[in-house]
N, C-alpha and C positions, 0 to 999 in steps of 0.2 A: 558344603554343598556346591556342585558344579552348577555356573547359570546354564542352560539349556539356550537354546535357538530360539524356543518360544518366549523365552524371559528377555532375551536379545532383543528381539523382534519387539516386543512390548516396550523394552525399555525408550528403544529407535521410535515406534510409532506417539511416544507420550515427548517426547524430545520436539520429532520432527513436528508434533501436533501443534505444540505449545509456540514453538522456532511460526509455525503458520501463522498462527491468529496473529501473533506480533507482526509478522509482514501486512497481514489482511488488516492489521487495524490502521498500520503507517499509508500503505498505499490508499486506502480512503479516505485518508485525512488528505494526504496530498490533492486525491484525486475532487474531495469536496472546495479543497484552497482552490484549485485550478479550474473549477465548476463556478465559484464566486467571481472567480479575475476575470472569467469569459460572459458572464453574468453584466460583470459591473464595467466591461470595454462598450458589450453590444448598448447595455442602457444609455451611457455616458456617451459613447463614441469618442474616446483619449484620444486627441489627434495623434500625439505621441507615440502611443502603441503601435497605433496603424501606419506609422511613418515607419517604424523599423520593420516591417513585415516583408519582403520581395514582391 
């Protein structure tokens, strides 16, 4: 049996689906770490931090 375009297309959309949520899970995570660092500079005020900034 020949796969067809729509077998194609299923297979691409359950690939690409999957390839997603893994990016959507990483970049949230990063994006939660970098939610805390900005979190825990403004509480704290790290001189440090705010030294390296322009």
């Amino acid at each position: 049996m020949t796969a067809t375009v729509f077998d194609v297309a299923l297979h691409f959309v359950d690939t690409f689906g999957f390839g997603l949520c893994v990016v959507v899970q990483i970049l949230t995570q990063f994006q939660t770490a970098d939610i805390t660092v900005r979190i825990f500079n403004f509480t704290f005020g790290d001189a440090k931090w705010n030294s390296k900034s322009p």
